[in-house]
C-alpha positions in Angstrom: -36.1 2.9 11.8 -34.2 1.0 9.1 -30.2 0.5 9.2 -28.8 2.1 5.9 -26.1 -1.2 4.7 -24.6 -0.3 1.7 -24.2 -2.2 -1.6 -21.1 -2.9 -3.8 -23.3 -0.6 -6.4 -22.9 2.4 -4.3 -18.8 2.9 -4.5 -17.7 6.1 -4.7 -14.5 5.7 -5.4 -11.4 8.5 -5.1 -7.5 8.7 -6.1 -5.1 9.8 -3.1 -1.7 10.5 -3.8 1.0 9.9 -1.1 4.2 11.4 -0.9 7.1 9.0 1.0 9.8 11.0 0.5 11.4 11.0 4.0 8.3 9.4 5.8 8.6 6.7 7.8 7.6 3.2 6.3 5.2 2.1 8.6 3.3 6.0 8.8 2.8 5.0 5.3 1.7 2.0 4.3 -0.7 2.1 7.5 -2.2 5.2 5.9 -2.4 3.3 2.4 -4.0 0.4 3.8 -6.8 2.3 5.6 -7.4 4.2 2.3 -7.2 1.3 0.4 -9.9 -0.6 3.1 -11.8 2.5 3.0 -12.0 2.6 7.0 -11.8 6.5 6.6 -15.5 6.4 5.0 -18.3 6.5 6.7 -20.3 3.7 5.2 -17.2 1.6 5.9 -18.6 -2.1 6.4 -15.9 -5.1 6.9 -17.6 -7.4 4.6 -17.3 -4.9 1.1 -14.7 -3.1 -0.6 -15.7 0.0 -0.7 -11.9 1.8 -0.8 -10.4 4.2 -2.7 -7.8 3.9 -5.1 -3.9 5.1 -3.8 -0.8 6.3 -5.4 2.3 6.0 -3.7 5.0 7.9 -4.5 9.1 8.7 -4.0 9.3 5.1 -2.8 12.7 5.0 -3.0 13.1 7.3 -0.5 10.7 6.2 2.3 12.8 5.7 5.6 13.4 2.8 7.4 13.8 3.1 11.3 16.2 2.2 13.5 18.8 -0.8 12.2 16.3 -2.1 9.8 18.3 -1.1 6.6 20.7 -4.2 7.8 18.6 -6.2 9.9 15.2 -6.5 8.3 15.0 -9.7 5.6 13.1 -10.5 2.5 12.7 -13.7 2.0 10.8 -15.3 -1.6 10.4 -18.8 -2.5 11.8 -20.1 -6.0 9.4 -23.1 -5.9 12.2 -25.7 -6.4 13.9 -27.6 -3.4 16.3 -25.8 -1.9 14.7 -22.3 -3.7 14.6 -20.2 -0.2 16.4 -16.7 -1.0 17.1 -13.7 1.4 17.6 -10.4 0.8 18.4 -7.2 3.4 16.4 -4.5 2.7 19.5 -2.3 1.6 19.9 -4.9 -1.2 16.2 -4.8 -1.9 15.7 -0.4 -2.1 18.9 -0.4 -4.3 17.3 -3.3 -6.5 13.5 -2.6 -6.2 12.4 0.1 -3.8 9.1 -0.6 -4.8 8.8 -3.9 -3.7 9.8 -2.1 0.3 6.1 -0.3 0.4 4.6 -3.2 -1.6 5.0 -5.5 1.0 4.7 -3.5 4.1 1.4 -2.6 2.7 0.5 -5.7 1.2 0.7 -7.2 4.9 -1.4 -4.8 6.2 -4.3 -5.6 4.0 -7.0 -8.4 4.4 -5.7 -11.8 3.5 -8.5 -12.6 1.2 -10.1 -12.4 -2.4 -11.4 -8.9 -1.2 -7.7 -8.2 0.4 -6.4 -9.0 -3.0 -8.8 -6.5 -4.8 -7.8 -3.7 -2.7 -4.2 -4.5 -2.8 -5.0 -4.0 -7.1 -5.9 -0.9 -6.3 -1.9 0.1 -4.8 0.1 2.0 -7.3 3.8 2.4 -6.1 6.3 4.9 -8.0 10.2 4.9 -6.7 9.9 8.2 -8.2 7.7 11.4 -8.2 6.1 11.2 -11.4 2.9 9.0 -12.4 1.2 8.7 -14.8 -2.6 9.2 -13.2 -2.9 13.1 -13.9 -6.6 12.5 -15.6 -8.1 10.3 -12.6 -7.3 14.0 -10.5 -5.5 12.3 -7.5 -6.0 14.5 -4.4 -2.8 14.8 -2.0 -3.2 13.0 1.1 -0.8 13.8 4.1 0.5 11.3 6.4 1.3 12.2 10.3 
């Protein structure tokens, strides 16, 4: 008997949509990073990306646990000497609170060419609308 691998040609991709309002950070991007690797599949093999694509939603109202909201730093990287900047991750929701379950997500995923791919496939919306009504996202609930 033969062992079924699949191809990149065989994708069958879907649309999830996630709802963070008042879910826990981590709950959610681990649940976007397993849809995004497609690990929930059953032809799930480690060397393709076979994932689906996933919305994320309400971002600006994810929660953050504990004392994280004033402990946790961002840090980026101007590129010039001296270019090292920090941020809290109060200052960060009030200015971006996309850029929260971009990187929690983003650090979850391979890092790689193919990590890179799937991480194209992350939409993030601080609010509840999106504009992917024809791709007929399905709701998908995190624990």
């Amino acid at each position: 008997m033969r062992t079924f691998t699949p191809t990149g040609a065989s994708v069958d991709r879907k649309w999830h949509v996630i709802d963070a309002k008042d879910r826990v950070l981590g709950r959610v991007a681990t649940a976007a990073a397993r849809l995004l690797q497609g690990k929930h599949k059953v032809t799930y093999v480690p060397f393709l990306d076979r994932g689906d694509h996933v919305i994320i939603v309400n971002a600006s109202t994810v929660r953050l646990t504990g004392r994280k909201e004033d402990q946790k730093i961002y840090r980026y990287h101007s590129g010039y000497e001296g270019g090292l900047r920090e941020e809290r991750a109060r200052v960060v929701r009030h200015k971006s609170p996309v850029r929260i379950v971009e990187e929690a997500v983003r650090g979850m995923l391979p890092k790689t060419k193919m990590g890179n791919a799937m991480y194209r496939k992350l939409k993030v919306y601080a609010r509840a609308d999106h504009g992917h009504v024809a791709q007929k996202p399905q709701s998908f609930e995190v624990s």
